[in-house]
N, C-alpha and C positions, 0 to 999 in steps of 0.2 A: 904529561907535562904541558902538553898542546893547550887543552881545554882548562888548563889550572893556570897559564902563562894569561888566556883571552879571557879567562874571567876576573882575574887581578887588574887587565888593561884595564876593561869595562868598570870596575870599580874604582879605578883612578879616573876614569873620565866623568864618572858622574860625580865623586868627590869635587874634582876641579869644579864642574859644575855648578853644583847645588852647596858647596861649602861657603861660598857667598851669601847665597840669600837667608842658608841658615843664620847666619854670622848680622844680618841685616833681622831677622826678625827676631831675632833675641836683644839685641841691642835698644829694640821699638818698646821693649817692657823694662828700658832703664833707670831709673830712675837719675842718673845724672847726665848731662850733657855733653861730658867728656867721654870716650871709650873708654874710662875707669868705673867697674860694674860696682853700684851702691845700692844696690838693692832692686826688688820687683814693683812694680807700679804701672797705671792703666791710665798716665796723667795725660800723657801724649797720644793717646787715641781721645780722650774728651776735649782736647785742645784743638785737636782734628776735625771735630764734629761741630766746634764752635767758632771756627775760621772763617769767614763769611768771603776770602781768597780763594781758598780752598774749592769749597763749596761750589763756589760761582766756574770756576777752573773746572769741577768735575761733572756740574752741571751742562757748561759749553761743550767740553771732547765725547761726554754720551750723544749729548742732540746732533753734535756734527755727523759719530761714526755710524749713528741709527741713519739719519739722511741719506748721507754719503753710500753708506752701503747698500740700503735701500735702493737711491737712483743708480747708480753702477749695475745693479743685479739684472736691475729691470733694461738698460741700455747694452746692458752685455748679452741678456736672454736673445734679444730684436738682432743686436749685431752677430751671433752664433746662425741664426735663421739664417741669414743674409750671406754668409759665410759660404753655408754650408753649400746654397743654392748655386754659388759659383761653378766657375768648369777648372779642371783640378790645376790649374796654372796659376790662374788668377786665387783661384784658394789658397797657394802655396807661399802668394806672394801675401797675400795679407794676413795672414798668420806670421811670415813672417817681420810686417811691420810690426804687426799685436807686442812681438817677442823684444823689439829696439826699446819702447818704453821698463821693460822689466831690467834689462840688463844694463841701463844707462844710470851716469851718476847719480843720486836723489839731489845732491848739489848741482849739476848741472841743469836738473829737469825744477830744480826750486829757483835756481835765475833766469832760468827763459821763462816762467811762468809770470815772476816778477815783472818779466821789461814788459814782458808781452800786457799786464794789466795797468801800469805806465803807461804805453804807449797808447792805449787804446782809452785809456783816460779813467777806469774804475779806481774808484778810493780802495784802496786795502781796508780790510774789516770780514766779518762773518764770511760775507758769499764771495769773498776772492780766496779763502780757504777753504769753504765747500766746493766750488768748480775746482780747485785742485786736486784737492783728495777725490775729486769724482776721476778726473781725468788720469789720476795713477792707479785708482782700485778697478778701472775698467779693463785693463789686458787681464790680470786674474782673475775677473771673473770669467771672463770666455776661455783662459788656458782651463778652468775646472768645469766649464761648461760644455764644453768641445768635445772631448770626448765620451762622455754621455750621450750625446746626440747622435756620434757617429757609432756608437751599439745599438740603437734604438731603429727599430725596423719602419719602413714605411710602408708594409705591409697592414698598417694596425690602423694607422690615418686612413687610406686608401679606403679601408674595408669600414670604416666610419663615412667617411662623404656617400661609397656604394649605399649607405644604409639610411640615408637621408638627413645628415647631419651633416653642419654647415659648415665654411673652413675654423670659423672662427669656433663654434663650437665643439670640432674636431679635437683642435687645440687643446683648449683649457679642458678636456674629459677625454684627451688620446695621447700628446704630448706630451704635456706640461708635468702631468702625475710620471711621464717615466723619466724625465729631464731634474724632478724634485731632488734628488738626494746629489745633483752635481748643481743648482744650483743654491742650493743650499750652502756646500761646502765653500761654494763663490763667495756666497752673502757673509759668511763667517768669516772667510778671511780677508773681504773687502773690511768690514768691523773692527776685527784687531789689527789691520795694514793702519786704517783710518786712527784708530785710538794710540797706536805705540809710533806715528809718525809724530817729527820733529822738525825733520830739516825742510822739508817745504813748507810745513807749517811755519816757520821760524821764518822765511821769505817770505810767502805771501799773507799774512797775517797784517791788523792795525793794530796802533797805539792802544792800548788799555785792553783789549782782546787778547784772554791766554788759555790756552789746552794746559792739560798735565805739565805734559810733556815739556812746555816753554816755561811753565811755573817750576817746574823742578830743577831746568837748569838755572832759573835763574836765582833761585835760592841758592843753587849750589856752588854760585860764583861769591858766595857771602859765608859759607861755610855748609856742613851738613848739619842741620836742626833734627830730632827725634822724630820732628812731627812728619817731618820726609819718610823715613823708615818706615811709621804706622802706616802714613800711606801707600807704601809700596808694599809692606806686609800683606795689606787686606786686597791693592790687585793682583798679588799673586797668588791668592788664596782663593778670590774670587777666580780667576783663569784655570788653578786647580780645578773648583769645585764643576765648573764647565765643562770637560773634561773629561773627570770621572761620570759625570751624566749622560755625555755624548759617547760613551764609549763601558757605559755600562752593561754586563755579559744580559743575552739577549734570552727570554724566555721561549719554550720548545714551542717553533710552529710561527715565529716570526720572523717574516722573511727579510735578507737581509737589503742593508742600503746600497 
């Protein structure tokens, strides 16, 4: 009764789940506009493709969360070094500043971002959203980078500069290859932190500059249109397919991440 109680839970939670988005992409092939089904149609994915709103909106939130996560990975890598090189007091303590930015409001950290580019006199536009999303995807990436580092022997570096290799070359051929699969995992979810935010986007953002994410709520204060759906169908299909690649079963004799 145990195992037949938890496996009923388990299928009410991912029902609750995933009955949504099912419910959302079936809808993206309606042919009418209202939640009354008229039939199957592919009108609102080519209305999608020819939305030059769209387009321009899906074009901004990739180049920001390539950037953004990009710079983040590379300033989280430096500040992980730095960290780690502390004496364990001082490590303790900025770890746990690292920790204040993850668990504070995204509204709170999207108005201080604001006054603070007010104040200091930047226009809102493009790079008052990139410095932001850099500065929230940076404690993630060191929470996933951190512990990697601290497995990772220094016996291997050591045994690299003994052998005539130089710190920096140490590094990037002793380091960096066994640091790769945490900061990877950084880069990724600085990416989707960067592409699924809103609320600080929504604060520091200008006039005529939109992510997804600001384009969708703001259609959605006018109604839900189809073409919303398609779009939402294909990034959750696209985040599937990611997914299943990154976590696809792994061939005998490769070692794991």
């Amino acid at each position: 009764m145990k195992k037949l109680a938890s496996k009923l839970y388990l299928a009410i939670i991912f029902v609750i789940l995933y009955a949504p988005i099912v419910v959302l992409m079936v809808y993206s092939f309606n042919d009418s506009k209202t939640s009354k089904w008229s039939g199957f149609t592919l009108h609102w994915y080519q209305e999608l493709f020819q939305s030059s709103m769209i387009l321009s909106a899906l074009r901004t939130t990739l180049i920001l969360a390539f950037l953004s996560a990009t710079i983040s990975t590379v300033i989280g890598v430096i500040s992980c070094l730095g960290i780690q090189a502390l004496k364990p007091r001082f490590h303790n303590i900025m770890m746990a500043l690292n920790n204040i930015p993850m668990v504070n409001s995204e509204l709170v950290t999207g108005l201080a971002l604001m006054i603070l580019f007010i104040t200091i006199g930047i226009s809102a536009g493009f790079m008052t959203v990139l410095i932001a999303h850099i500065t929230f995807c940076v404690p993630y990436v060191i929470l996933s980078v951190m512990p990697r580092l601290k497995q990772s022997s220094k016996s291997t570096y050591e045994a690299a500069l003994d052998l005539g290799a130089t710190p920096l070359l140490a590094f990037f051929k002793v380091v960096l290859p066994d640091l790769m699969p945490g900061i990877l995992s950084g880069y990724m979810l600085a990416f989707t932190m960067s592409l699924d935010d809103f609320i600080i986007t929504h604060f520091t953002k200008g006039a005529g500059l939109n992510t997804l994410s600001t384009l969708i709520y703001s259609e959605l204060r006018r109604g839900v249109k189809p073409t919303i759906n398609a779009l939402s169908t294909l990034m959750f299909l696209t985040v599937l397919i990611i997914l299943l690649l990154m976590n696809r079963p792994r061939q005998r004799g490769e070692s794991p991440s």
